[in-house]
C-alpha positions as CSV (number, residue, x, y, z in Angstrom):
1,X,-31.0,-15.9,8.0
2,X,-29.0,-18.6,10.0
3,X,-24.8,-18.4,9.9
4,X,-24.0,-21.9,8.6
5,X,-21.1,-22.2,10.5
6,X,-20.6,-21.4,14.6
7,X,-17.9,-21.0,14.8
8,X,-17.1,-17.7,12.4
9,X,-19.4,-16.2,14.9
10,X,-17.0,-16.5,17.5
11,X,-14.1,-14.6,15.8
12,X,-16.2,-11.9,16.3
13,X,-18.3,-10.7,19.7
14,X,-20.0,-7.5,19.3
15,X,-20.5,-5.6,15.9
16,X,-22.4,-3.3,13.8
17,X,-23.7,-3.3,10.4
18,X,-22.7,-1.4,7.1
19,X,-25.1,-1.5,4.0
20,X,-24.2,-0.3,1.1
21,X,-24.4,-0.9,-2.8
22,X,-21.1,-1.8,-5.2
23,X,-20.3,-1.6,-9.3
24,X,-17.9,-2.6,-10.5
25,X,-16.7,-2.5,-14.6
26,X,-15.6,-5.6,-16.2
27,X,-12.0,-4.3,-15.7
28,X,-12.1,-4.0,-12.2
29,X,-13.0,-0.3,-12.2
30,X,-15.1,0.5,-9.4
31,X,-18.4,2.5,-10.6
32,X,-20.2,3.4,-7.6
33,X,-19.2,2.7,-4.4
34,X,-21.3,4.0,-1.5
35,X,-23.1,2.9,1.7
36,X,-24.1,3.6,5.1
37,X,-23.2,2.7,8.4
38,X,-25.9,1.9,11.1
39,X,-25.3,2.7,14.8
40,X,-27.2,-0.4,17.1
41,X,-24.6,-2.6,18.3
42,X,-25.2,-6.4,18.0
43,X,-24.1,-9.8,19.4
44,X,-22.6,-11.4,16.5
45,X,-25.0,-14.4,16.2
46,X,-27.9,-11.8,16.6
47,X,-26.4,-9.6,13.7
48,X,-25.9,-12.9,11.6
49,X,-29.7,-13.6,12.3
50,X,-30.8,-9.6,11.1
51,X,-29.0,-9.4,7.5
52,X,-32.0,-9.3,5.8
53,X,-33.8,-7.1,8.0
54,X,-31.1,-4.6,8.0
55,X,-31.2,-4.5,3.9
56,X,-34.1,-3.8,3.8
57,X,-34.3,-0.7,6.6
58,X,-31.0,0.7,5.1
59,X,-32.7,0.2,1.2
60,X,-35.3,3.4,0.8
61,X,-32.1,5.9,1.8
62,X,-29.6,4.1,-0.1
63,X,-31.7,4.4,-3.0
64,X,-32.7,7.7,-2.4
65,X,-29.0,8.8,-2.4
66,X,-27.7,6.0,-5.4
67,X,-30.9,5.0,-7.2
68,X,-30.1,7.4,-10.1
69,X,-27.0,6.4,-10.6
70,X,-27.2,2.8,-10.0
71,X,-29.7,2.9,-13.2
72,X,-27.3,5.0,-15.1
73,X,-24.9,2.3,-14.9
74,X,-26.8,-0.8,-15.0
75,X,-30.2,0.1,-17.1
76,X,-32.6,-1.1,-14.5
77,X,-34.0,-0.2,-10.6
78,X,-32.2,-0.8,-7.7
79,X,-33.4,-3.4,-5.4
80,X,-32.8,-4.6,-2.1
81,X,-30.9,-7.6,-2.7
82,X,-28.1,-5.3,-4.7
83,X,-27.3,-3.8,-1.3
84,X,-24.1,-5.6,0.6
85,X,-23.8,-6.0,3.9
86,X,-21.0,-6.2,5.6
87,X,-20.0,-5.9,9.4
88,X,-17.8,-3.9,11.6
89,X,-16.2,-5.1,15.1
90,X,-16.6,-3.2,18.2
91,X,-15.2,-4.0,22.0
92,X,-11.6,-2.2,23.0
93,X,-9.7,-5.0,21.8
94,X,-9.9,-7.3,19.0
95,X,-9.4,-11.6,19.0
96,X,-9.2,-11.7,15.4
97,X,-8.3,-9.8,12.1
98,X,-8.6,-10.1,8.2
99,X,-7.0,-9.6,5.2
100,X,-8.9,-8.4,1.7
101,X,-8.6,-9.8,-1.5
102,X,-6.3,-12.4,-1.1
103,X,-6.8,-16.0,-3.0
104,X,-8.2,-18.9,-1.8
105,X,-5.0,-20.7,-1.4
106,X,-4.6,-18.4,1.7
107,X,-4.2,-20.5,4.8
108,X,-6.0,-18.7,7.1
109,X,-8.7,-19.8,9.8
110,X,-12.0,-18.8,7.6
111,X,-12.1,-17.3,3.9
112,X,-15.3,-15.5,2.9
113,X,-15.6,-15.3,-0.8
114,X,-16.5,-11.9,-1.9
115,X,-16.9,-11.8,-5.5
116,X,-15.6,-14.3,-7.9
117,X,-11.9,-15.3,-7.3
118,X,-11.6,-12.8,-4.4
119,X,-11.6,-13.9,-0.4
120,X,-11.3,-11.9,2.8
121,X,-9.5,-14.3,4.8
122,X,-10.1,-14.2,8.5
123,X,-6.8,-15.0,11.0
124,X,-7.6,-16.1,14.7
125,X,-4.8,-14.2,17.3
126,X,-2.9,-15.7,20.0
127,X,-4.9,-13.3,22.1
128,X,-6.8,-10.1,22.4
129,X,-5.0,-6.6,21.3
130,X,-5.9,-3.0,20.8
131,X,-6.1,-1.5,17.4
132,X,-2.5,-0.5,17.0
133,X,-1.1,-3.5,17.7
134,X,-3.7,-4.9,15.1
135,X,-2.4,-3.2,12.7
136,X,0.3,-4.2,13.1
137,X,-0.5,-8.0,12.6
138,X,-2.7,-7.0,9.4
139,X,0.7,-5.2,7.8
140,X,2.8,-7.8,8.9
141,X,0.4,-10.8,7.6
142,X,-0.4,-8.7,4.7
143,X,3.4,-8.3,3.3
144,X,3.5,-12.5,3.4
145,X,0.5,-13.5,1.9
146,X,-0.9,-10.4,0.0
147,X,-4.2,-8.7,-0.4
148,X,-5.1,-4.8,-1.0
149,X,-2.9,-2.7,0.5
150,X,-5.3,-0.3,1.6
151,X,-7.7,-2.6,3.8
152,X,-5.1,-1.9,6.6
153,X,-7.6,-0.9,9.3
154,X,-8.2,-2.9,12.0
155,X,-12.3,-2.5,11.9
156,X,-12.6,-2.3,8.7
157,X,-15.9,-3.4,7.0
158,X,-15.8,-7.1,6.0
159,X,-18.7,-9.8,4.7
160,X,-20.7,-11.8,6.6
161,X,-20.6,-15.8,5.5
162,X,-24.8,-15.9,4.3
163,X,-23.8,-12.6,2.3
164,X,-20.8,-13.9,0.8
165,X,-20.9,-16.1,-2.5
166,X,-19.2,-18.9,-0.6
167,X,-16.8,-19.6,2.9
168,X,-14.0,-22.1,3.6
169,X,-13.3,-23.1,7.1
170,X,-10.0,-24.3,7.8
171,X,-9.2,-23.8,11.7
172,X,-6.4,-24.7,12.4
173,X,-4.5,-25.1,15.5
174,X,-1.6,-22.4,15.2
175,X,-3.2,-18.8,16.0
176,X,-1.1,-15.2,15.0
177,X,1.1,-14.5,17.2
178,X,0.5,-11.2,18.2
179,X,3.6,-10.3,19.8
180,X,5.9,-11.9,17.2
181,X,3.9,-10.1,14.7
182,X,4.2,-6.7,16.4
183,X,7.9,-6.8,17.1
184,X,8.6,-7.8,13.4
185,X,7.2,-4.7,12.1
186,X,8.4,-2.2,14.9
187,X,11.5,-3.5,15.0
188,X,11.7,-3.9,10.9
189,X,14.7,-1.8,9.3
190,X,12.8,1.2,7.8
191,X,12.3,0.9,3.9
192,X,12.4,3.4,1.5
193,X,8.9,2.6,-0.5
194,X,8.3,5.7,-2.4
195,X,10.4,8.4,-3.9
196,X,9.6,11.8,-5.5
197,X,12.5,11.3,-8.1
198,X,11.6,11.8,-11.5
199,X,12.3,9.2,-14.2
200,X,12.6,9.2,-17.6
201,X,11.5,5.9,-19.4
202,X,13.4,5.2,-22.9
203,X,10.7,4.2,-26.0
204,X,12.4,1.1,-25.7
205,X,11.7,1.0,-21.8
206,X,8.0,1.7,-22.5
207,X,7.5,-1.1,-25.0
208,X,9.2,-3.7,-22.7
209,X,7.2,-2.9,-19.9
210,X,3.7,-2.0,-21.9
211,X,4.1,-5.7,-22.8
212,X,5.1,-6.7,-19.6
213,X,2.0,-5.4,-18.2
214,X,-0.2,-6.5,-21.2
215,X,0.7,-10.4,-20.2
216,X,0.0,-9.7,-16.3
217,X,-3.4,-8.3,-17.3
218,X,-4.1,-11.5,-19.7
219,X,-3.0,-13.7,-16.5
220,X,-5.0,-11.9,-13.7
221,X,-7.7,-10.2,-16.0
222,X,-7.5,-7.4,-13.6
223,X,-5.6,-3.8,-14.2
224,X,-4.7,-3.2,-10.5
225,X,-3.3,-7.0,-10.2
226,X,-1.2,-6.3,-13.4
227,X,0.1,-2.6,-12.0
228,X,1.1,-4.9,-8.9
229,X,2.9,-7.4,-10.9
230,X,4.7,-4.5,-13.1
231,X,6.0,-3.5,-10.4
232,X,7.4,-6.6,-8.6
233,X,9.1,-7.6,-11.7
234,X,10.8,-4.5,-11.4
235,X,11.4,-4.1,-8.0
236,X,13.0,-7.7,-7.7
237,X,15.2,-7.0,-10.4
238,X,16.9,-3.8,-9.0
239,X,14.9,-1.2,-10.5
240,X,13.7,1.8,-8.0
241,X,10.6,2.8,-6.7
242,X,10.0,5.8,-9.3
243,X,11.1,3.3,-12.3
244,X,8.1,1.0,-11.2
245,X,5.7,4.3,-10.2
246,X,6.6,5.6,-13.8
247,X,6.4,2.0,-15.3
248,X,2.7,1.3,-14.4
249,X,1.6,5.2,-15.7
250,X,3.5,4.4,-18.6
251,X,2.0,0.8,-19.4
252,X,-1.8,1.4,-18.1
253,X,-3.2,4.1,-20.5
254,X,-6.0,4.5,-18.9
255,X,-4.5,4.9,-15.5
256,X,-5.6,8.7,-14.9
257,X,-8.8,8.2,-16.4
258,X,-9.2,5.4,-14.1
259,X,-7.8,6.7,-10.6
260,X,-8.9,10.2,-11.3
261,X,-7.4,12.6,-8.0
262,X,-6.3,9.5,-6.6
263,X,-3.9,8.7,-9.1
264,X,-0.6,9.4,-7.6
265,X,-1.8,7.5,-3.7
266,X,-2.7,4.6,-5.7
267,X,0.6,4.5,-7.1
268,X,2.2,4.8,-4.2
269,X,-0.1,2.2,-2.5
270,X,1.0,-0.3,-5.3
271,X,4.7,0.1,-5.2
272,X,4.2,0.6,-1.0
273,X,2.8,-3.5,-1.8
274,X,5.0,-4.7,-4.0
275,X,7.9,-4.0,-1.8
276,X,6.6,-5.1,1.7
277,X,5.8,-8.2,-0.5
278,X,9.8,-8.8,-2.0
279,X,10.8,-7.8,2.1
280,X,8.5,-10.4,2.9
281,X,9.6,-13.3,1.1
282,X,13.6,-12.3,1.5
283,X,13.0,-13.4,4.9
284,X,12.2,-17.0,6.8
285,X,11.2,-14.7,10.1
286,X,7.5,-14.4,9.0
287,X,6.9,-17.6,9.4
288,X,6.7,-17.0,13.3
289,X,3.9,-15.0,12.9
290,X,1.8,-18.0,11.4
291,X,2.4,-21.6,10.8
292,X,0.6,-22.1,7.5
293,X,-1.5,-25.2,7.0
């Protein structure tokens, strides 16, 4: 399978693969998530040349290990072509970074589309850095234009172009400016972005900001879009971290049901975004990270 366009390849040198097999519920609910990682190192244009073979020798023990339940949810066998593959860097340092689930209005260098209406957007640096200071740029690029807020590691797992449903090249000139990006966040005052306070919403409180959250779900037609939304409205109009923590467990019913053990992290994730993302925009600064097209 032959990588349509060159120059992706050279974002990336060396990497290894990562196979594994996604559902998802029509509310955004993930179903099964699960995968494995495989340990041969590749040149980047080899590895863009091997998805298909790498499928297929990672399909018998993903189904072994998933099969069950991958016909539980879906009423039918798995098969090879459900499995995605995605790609890890490797090398000590790193020459570019990404950023999941942002829009396609994102001006980064390349956007891989990942599922309908979702990118990971790919961001070329001003030069080679370790994974600290990578994080740093992801956080940094992440509070301006958005994304998930827990994609925050620097080799993360991200799609190939010939296993994405669709790529955007945009290359332009201005790289991330490593440096800038790393003193911004170092040097950042210190934000308080989650609280253990305990708020008591009023009935009326609860309505307002059920239907609040009712119109961001009609809008994005996803839940954890609408919890995000919830609780920027909130945050930009002086309200506190625990309001909006209490605000989305109040509005999303099904929020425990849905999050499970991981309830209470994924509120602080959400809230954790939703401020970065007001600090973000309250300042012109970020802009000398990235020049947007």
């Amino acid at each position: 399978m032959h990588n349509p366009n060159t120059e992706f390849c050279n974002l990336y040198s060396s990497v290894k693969f990562y196979v594994g097999v996604k559902i998802t519920g029509t509310d955004g609910t993930v179903l099964l998530n699960g995968g494995t990682a495989l340990p041969r190192v590749w040149t980047m244009r080899a590895a863009c040349d091997a998805i298909e073979m790498q499928r297929l020798y990672a399909f018998p023990r993903l189904r072994g290990i998933y099969g069950e339940r991958f016909t539980a949810l879906t009423g039918r066998e798995m098969q090879p072509s459900d499995l995605r593959v995605s790609f890890y860097p490797q090398g000590r340092e790193l020459a570019a970074i990404y950023l999941d689930d942002v829009d396609d209005t994102t001006p980064a260098h390349f956007l891989v589309e990942t599922s309908p209406g979702n990118w990971q957007a790919h961001f070329r640096l001003s030069r080679s850095c370790n994974e600290e200071e990578a994080r740093a740029v992801i956080r940094a690029l992440r509070d301006w234009y958005g994304g998930d807020a827990g994609a925050a590691k620097a080799r993360q797992g991200r799609r190939f172009i010939t296993d994405g449903l669709g790529y955007e090249a945009y290359w332009a000139e201005e790289d991330v400016d490593v440096d800038e990006a790393v003193r911004l966040y170092w040097e950042s005052e210190p934000i308080e972005l989650y609280d253990d306070e305990h708020v008591e919403l009023s009935e009326t409180e609860k309505t307002l900001f059920r239907s609040i959250w009712n119109r961001k779900l009609a809008t994005t037609r996803n839940k954890s879009k609408a919890d995000f939304g919830l609780a920027a409205y909130l945050l930009e109009r002086g309200r506190g971290a625990a309001v909006a923590r209490e605000a989305i467990r109040c509005a999303r019913i099904t929020l425990a049901e849905d999050k499970g053990a991981h309830t209470e992290k994924y509120l602080k994730l959400t809230v954790r975004k939703a401020v970065a993302k007001i600090h973000a925009h309250s300042s012109c600064s970020y802009y000398a990270i990235y020049f947007p097209i």
